[in-house]
Biopython code that builds the backbone (N, CA, C, O; Angstrom):
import numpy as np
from Bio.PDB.StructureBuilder import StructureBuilder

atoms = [
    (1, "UNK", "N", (46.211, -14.393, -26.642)),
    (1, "UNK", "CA", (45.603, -14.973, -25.463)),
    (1, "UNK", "C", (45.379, -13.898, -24.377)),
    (1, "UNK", "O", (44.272, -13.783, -23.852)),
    (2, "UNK", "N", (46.250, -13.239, -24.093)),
    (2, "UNK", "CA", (46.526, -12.199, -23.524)),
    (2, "UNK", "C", (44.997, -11.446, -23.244)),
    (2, "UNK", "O", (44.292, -11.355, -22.239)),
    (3, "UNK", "N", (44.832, -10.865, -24.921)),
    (3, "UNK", "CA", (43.745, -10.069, -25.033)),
    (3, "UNK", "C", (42.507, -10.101, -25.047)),
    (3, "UNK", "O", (41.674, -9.207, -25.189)),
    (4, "UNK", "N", (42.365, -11.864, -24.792)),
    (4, "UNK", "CA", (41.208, -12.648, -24.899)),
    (4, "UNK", "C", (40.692, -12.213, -23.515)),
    (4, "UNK", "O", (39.628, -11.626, -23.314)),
    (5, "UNK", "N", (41.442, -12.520, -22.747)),
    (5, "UNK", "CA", (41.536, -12.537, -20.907)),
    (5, "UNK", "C", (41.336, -11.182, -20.388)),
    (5, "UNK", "O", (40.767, -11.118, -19.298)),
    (6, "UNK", "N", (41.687, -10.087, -20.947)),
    (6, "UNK", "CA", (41.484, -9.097, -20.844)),
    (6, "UNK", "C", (40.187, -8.290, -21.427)),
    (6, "UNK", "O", (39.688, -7.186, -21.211)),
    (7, "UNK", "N", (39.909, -9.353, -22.237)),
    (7, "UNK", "CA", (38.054, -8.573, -23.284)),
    (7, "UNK", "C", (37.373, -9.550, -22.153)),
    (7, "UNK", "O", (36.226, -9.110, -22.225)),
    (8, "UNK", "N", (37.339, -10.134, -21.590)),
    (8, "UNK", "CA", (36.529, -11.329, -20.827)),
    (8, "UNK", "C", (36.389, -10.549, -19.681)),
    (8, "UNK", "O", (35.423, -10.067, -19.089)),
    (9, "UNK", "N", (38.046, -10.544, -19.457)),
    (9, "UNK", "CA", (37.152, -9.404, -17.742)),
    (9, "UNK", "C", (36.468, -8.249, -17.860)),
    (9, "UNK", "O", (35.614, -7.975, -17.017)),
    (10, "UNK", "N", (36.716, -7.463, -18.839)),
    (10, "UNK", "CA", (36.161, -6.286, -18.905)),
    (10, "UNK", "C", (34.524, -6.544, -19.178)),
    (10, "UNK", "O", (33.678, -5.835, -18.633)),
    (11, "UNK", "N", (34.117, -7.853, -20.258)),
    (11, "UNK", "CA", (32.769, -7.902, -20.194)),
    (11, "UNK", "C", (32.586, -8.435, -18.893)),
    (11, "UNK", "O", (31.530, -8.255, -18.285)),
    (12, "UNK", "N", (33.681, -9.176, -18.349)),
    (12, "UNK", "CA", (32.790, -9.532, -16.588)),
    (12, "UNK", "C", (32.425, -8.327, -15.823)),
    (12, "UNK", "O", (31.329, -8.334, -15.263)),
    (13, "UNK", "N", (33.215, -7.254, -15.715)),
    (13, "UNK", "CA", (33.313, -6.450, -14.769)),
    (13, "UNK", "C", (31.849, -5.435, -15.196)),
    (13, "UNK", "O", (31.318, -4.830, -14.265)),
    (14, "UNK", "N", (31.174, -5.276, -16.806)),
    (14, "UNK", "CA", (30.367, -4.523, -16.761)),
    (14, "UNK", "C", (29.439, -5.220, -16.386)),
    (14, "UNK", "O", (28.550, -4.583, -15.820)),
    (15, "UNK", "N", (29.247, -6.549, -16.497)),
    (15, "UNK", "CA", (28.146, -7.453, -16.088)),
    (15, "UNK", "C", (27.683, -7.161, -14.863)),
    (15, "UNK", "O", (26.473, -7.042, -14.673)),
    (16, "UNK", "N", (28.662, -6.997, -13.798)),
    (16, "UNK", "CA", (28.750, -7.020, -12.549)),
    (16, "UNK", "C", (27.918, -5.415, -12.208)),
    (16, "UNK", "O", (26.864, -5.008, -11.719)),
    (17, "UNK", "N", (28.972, -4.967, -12.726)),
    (17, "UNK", "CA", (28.298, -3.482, -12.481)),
    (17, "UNK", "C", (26.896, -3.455, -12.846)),
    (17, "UNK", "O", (26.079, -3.114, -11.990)),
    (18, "UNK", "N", (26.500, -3.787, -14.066)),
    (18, "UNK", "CA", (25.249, -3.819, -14.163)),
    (18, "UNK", "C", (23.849, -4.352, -13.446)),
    (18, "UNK", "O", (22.712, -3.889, -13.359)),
    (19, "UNK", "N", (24.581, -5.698, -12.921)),
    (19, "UNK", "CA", (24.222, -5.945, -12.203)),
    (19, "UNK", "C", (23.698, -5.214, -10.582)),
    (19, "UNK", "O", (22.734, -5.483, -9.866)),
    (20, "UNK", "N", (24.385, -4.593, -10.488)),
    (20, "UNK", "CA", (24.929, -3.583, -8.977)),
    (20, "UNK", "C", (23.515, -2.589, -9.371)),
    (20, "UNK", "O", (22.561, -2.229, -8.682)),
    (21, "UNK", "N", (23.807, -2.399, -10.510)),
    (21, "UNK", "CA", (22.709, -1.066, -10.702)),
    (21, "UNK", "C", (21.336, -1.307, -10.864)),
    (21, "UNK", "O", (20.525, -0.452, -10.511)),
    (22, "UNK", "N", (20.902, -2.614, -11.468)),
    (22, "UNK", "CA", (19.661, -3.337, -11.785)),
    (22, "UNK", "C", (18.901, -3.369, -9.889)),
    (22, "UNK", "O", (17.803, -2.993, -9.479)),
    (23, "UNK", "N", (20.241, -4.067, -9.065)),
    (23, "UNK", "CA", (19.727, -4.284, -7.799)),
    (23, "UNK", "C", (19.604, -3.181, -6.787)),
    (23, "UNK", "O", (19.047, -3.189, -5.689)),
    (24, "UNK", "N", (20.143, -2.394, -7.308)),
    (24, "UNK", "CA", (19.644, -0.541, -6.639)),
    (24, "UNK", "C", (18.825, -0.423, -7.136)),
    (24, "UNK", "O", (17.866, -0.492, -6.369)),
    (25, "UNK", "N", (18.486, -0.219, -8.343)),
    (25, "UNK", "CA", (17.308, 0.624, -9.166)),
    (25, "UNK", "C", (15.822, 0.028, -8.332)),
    (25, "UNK", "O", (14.913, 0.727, -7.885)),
    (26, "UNK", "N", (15.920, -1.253, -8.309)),
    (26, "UNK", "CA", (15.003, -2.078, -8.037)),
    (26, "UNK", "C", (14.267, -2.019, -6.165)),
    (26, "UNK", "O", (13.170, -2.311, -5.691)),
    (27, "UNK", "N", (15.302, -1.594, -5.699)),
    (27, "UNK", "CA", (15.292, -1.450, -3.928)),
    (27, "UNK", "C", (14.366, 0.145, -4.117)),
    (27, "UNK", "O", (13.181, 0.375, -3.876)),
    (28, "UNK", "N", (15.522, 1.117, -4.669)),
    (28, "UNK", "CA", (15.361, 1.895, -4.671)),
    (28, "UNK", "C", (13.571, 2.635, -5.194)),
    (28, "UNK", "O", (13.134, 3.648, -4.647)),
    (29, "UNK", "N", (12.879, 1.965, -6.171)),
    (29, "UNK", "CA", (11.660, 2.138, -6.743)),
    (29, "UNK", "C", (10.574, 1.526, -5.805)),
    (29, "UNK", "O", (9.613, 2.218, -5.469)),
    (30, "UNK", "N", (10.745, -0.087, -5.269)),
    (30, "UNK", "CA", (10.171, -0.378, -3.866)),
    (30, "UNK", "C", (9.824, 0.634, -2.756)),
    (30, "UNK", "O", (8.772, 0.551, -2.123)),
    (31, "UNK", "N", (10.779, 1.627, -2.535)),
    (31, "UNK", "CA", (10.280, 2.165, -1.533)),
    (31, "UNK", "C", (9.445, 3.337, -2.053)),
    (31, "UNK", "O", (8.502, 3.680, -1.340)),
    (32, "UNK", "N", (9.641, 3.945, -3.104)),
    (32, "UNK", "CA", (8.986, 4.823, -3.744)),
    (32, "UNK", "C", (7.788, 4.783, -4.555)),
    (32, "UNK", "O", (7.349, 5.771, -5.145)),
    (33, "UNK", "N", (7.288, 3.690, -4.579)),
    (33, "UNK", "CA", (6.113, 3.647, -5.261)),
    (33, "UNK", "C", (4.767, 3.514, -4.518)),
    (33, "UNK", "O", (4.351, 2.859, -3.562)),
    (34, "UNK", "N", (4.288, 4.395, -5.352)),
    (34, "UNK", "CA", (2.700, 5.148, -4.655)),
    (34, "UNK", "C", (1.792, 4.272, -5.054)),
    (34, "UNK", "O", (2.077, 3.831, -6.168)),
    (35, "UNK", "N", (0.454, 3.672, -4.442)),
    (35, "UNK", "CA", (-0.387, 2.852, -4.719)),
    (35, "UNK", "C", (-1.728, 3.611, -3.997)),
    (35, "UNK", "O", (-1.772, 4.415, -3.067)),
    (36, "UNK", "N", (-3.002, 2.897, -4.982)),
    (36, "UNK", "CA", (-4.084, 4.422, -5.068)),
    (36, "UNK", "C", (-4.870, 3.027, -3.937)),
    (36, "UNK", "O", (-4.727, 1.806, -3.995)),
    (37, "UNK", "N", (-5.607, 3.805, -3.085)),
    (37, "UNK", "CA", (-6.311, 3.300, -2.297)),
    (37, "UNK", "C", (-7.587, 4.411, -1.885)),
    (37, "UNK", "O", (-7.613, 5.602, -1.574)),
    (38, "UNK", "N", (-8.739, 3.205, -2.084)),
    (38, "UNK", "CA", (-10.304, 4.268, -2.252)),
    (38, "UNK", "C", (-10.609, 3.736, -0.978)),
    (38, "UNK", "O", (-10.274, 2.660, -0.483)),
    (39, "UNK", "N", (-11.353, 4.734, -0.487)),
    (39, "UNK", "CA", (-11.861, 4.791, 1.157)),
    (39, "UNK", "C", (-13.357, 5.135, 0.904)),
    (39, "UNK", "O", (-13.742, 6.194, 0.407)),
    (40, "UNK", "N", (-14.091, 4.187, 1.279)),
    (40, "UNK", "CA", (-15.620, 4.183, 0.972)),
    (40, "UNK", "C", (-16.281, 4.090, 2.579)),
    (40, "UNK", "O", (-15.547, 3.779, 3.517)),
    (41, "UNK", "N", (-17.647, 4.376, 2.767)),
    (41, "UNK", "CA", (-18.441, 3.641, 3.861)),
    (41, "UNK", "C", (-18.033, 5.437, 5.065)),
    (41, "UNK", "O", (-17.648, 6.596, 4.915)),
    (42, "UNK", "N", (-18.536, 4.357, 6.293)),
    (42, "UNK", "CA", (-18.378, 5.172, 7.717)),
    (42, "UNK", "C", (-17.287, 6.070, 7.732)),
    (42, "UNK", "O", (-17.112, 6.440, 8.893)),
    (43, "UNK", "N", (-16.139, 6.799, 6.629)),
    (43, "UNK", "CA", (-15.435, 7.632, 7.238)),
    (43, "UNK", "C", (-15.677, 9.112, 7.045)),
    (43, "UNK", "O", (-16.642, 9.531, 6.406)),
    (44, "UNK", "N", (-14.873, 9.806, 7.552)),
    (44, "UNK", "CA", (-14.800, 11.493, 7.621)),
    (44, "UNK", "C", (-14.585, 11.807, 6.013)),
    (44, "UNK", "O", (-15.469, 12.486, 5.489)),
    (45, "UNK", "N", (-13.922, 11.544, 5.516)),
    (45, "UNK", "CA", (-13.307, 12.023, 4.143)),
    (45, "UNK", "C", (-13.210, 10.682, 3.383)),
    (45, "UNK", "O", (-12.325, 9.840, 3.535)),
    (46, "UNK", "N", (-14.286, 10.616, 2.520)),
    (46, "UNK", "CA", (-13.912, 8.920, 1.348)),
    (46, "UNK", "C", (-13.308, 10.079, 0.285)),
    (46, "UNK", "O", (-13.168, 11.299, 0.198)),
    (47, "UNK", "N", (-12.965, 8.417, -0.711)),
    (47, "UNK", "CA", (-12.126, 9.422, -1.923)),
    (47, "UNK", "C", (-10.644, 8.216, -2.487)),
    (47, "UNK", "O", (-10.780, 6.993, -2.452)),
    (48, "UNK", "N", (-9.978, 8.569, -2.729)),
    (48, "UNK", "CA", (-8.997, 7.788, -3.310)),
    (48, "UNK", "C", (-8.263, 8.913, -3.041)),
    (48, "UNK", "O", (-8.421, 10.111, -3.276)),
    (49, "UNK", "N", (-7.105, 8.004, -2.286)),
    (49, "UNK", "CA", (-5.933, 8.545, -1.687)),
    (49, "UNK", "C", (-4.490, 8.057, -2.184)),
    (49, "UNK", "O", (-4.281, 6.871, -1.931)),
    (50, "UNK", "N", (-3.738, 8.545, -2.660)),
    (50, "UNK", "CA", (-1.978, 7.827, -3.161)),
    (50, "UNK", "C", (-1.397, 7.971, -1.948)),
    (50, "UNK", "O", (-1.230, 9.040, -1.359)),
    (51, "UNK", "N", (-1.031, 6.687, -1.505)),
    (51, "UNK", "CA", (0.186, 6.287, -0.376)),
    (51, "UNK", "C", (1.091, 5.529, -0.769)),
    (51, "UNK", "O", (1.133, 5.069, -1.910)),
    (52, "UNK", "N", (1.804, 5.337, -0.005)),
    (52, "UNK", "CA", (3.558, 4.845, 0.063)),
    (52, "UNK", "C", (3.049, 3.226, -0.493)),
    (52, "UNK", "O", (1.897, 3.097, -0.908)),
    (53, "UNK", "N", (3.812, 2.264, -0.469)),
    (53, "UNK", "CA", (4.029, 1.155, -0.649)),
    (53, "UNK", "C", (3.935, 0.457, 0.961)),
    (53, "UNK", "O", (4.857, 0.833, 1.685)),
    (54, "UNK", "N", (3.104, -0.350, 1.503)),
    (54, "UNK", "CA", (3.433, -0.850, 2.810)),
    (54, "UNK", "C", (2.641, -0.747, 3.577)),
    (54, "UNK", "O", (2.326, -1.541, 4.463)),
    (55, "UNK", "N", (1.848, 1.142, 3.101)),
    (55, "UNK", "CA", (1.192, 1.428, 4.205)),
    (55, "UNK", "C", (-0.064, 0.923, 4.847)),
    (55, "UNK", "O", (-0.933, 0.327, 4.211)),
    (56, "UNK", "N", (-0.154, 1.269, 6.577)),
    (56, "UNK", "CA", (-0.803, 0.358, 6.752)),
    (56, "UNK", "C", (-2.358, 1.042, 6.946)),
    (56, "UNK", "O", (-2.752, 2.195, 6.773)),
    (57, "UNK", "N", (-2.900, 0.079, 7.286)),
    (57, "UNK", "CA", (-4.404, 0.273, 7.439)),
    (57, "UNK", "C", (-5.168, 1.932, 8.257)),
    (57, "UNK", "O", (-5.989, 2.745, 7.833)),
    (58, "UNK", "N", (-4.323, 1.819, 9.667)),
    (58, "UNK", "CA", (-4.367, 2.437, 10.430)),
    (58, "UNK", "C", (-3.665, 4.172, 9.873)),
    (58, "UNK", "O", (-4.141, 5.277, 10.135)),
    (59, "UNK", "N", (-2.948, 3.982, 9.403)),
    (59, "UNK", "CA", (-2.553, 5.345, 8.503)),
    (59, "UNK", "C", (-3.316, 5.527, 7.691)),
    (59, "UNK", "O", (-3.612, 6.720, 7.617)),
    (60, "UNK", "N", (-3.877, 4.830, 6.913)),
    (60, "UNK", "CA", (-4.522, 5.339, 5.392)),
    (60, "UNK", "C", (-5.720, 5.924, 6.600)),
    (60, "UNK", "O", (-5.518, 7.126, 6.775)),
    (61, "UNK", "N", (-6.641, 5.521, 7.280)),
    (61, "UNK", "CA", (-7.470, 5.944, 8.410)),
    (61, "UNK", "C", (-7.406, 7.407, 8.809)),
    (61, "UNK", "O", (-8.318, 8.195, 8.558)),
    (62, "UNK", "N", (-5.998, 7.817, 9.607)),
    (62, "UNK", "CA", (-5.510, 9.160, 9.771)),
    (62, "UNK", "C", (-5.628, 9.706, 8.773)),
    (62, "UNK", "O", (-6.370, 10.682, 8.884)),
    (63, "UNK", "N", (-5.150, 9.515, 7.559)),
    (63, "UNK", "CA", (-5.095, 10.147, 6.435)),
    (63, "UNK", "C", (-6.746, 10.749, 6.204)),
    (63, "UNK", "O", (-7.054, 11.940, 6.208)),
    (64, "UNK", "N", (-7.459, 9.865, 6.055)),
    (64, "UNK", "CA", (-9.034, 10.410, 5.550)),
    (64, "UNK", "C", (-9.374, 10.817, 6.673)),
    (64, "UNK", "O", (-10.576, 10.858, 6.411)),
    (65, "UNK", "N", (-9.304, 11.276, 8.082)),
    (65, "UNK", "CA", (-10.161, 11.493, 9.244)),
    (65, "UNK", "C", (-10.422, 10.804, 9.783)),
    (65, "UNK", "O", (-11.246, 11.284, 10.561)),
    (66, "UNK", "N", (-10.237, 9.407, 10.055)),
    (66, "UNK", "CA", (-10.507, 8.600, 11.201)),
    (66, "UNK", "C", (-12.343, 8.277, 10.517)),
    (66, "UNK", "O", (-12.831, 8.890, 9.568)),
    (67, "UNK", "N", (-12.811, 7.543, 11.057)),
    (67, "UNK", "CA", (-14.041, 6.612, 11.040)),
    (67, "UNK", "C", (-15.164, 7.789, 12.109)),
    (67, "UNK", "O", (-14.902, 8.244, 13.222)),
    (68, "UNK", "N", (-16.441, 8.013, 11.245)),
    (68, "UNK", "CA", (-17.273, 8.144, 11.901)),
    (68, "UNK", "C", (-17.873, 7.511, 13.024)),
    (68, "UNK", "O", (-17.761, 6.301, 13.221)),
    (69, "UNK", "N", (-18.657, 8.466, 13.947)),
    (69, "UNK", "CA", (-19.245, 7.637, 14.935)),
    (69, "UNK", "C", (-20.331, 6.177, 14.801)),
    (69, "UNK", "O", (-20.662, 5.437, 15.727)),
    (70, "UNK", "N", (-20.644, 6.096, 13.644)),
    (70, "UNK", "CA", (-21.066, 4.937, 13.292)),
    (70, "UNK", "C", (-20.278, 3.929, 12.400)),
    (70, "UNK", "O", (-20.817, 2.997, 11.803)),
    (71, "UNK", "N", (-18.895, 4.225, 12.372)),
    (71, "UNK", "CA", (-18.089, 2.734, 11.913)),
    (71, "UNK", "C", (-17.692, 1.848, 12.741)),
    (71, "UNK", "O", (-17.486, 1.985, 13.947)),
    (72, "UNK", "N", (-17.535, 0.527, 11.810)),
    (72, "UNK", "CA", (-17.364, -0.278, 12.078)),
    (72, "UNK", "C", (-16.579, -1.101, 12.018)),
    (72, "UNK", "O", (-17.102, -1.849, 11.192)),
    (73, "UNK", "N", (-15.093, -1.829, 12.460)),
    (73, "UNK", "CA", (-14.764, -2.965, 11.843)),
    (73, "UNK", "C", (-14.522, -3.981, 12.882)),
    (73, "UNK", "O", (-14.302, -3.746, 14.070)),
    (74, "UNK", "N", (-14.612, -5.602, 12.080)),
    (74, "UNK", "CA", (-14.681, -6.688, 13.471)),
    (74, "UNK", "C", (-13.562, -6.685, 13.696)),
    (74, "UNK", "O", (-12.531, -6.320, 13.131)),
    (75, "UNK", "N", (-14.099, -7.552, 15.433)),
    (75, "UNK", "CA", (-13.030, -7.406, 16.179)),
    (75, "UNK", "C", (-12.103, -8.212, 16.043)),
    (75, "UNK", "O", (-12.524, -9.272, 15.580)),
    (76, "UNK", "N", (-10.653, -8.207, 16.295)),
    (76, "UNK", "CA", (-9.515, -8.840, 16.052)),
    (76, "UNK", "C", (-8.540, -8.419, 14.404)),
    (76, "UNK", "O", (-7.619, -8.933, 13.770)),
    (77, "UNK", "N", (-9.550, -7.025, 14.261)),
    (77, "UNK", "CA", (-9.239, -6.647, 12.983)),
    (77, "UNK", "C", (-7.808, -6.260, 13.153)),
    (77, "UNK", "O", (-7.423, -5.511, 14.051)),
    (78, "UNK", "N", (-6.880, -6.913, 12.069)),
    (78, "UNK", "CA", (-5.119, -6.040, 12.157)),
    (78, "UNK", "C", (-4.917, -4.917, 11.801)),
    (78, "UNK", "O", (-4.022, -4.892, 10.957)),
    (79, "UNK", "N", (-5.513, -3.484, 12.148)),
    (79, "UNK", "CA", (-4.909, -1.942, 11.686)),
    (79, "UNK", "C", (-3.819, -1.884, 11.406)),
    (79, "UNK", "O", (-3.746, -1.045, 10.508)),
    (80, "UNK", "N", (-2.112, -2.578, 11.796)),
    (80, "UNK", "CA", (-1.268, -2.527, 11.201)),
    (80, "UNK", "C", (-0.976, -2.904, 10.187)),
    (80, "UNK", "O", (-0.094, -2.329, 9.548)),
    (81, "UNK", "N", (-1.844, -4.369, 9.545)),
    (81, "UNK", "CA", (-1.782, -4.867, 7.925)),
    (81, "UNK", "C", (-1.099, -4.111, 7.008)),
    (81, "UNK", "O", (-1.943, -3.283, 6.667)),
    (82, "UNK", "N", (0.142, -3.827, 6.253)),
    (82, "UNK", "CA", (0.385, -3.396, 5.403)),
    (82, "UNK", "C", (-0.468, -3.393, 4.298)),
    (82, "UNK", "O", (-1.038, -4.471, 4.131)),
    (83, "UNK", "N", (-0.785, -2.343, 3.332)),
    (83, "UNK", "CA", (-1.283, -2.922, 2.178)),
    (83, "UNK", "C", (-0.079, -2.553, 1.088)),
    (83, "UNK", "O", (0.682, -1.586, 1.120)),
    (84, "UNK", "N", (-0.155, -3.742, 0.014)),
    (84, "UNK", "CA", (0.650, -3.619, -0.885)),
    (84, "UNK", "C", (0.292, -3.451, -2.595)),
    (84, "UNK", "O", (1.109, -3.268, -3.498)),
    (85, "UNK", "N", (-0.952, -3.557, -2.685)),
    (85, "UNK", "CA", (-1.478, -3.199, -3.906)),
    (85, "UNK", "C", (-2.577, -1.874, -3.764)),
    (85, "UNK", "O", (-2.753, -1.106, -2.819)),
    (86, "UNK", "N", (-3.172, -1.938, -4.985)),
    (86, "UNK", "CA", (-3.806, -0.531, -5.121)),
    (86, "UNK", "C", (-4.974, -1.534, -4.123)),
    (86, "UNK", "O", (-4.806, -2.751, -4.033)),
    (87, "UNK", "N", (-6.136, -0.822, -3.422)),
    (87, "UNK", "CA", (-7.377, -1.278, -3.224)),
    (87, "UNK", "C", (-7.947, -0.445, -2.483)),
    (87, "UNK", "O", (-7.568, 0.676, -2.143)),
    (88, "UNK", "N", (-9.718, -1.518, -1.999)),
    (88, "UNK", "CA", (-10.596, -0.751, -2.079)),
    (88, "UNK", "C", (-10.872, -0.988, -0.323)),
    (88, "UNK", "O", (-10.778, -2.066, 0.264)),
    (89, "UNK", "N", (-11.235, 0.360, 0.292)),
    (89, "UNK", "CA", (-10.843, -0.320, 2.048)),
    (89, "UNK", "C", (-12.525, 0.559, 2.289)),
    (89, "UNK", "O", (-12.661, 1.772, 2.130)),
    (90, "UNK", "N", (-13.935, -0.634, 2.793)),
    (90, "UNK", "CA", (-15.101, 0.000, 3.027)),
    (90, "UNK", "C", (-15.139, 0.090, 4.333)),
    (90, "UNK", "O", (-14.634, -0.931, 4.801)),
    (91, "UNK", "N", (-15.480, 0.791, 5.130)),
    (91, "UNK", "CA", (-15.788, 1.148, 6.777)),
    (91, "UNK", "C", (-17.556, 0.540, 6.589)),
    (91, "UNK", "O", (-18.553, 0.947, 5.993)),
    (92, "UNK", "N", (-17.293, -0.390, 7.284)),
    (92, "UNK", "CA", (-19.291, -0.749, 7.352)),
    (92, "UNK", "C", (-20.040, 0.157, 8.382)),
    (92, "UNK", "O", (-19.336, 0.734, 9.212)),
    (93, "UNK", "N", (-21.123, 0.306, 8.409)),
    (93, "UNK", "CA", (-21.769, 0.556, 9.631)),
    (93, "UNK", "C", (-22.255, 0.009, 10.788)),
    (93, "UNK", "O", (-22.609, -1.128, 10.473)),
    (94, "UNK", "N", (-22.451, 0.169, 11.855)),
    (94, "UNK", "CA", (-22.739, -0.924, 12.895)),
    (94, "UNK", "C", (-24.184, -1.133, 12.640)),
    (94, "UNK", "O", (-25.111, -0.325, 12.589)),
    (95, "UNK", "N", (-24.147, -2.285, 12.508)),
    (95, "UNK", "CA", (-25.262, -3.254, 12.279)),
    (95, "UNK", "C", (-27.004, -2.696, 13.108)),
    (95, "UNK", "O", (-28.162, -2.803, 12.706)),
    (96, "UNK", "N", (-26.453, -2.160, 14.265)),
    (96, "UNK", "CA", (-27.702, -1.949, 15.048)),
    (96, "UNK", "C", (-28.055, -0.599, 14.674)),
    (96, "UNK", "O", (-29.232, -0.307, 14.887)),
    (97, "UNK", "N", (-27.377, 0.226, 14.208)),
    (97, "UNK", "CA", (-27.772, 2.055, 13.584)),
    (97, "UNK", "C", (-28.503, 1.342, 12.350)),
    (97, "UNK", "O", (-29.646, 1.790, 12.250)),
    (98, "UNK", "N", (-28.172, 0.241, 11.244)),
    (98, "UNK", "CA", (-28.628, -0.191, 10.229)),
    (98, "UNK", "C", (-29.998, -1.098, 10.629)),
    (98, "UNK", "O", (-30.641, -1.745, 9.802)),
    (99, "UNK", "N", (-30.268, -1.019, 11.887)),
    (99, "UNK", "CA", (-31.539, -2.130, 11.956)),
    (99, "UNK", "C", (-32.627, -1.482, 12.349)),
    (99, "UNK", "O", (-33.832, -1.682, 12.193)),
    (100, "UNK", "N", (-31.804, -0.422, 13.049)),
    (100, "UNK", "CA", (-33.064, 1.061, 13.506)),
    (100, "UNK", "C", (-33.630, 1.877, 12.680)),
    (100, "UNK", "O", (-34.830, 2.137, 12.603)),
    (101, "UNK", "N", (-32.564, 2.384, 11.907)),
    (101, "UNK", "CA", (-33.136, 2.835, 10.784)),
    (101, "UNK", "C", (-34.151, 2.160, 10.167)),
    (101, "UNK", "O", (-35.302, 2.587, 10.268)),
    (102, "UNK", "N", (-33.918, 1.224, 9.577)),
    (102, "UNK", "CA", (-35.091, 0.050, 8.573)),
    (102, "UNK", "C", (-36.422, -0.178, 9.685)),
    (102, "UNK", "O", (-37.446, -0.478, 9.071)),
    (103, "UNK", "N", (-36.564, -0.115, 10.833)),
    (103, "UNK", "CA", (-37.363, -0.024, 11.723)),
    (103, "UNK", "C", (-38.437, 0.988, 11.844)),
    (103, "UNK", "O", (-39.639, 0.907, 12.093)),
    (104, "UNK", "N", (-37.469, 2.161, 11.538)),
    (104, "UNK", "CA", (-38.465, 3.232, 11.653)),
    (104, "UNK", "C", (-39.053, 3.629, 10.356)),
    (104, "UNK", "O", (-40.018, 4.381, 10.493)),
    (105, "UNK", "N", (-38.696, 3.291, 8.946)),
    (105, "UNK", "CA", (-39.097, 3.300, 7.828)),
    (105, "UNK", "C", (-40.223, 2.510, 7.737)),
    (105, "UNK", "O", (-40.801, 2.381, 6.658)),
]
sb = StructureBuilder()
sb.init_structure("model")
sb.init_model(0)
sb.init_chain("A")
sb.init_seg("    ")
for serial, (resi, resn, name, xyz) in enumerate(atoms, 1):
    if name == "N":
        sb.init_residue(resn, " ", resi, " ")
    sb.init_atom(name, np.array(xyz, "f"), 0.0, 1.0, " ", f" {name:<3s}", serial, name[0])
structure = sb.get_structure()
């Protein structure tokens, strides 16, 4: 009986541990994982860029050069938005550089 109680805790105790390590590993890869984000339209530098996990709008921005003098985005737009998957972020142009142009063509 003895030894029963004693093989029981020991599989409890690696359980546990294992446990311990599953829930580090897991924190630990969250913060470290890189996600590809393509920058198209009105900026300084397009291209596909690898950033952090989280990051937000307004950084990936810095990152490529900030928005030409003809970008655009509407207003009430959130620049802090985290993004959390890979994606695709277009800078439009302002509508009235796009109406002049077609004007003078």
């Amino acid at each position: 009986m003895r030894d029963r109680i004693l093989c029981l805790s020991f599989t409890l105790l690696i359980f546990v541990f294992g446990m311990f390590i599953n829930l580090f590993y897991k924190t630990k890869n969250a913060n470290d994982k890189l996600i590809s984000i393509t920058v198209k339209g009105a900026v300084v530098n397009q291209g596909v860029y690898f950033c952090k996990y989280g990051i937000s709008v307004n950084e990936v921005l810095e990152i490529c050069g900030g928005m030409t003098e003809l970008g655009f985005l509407p207003i009430g737009f959130d620049y802090n938005m985290p993004i959390t998957n890979d994606t695709t972020i277009n800078i439009q142009k302002r509508y009235s550089t796009i109406r002049k142009n077609y004007e003078e063509n």
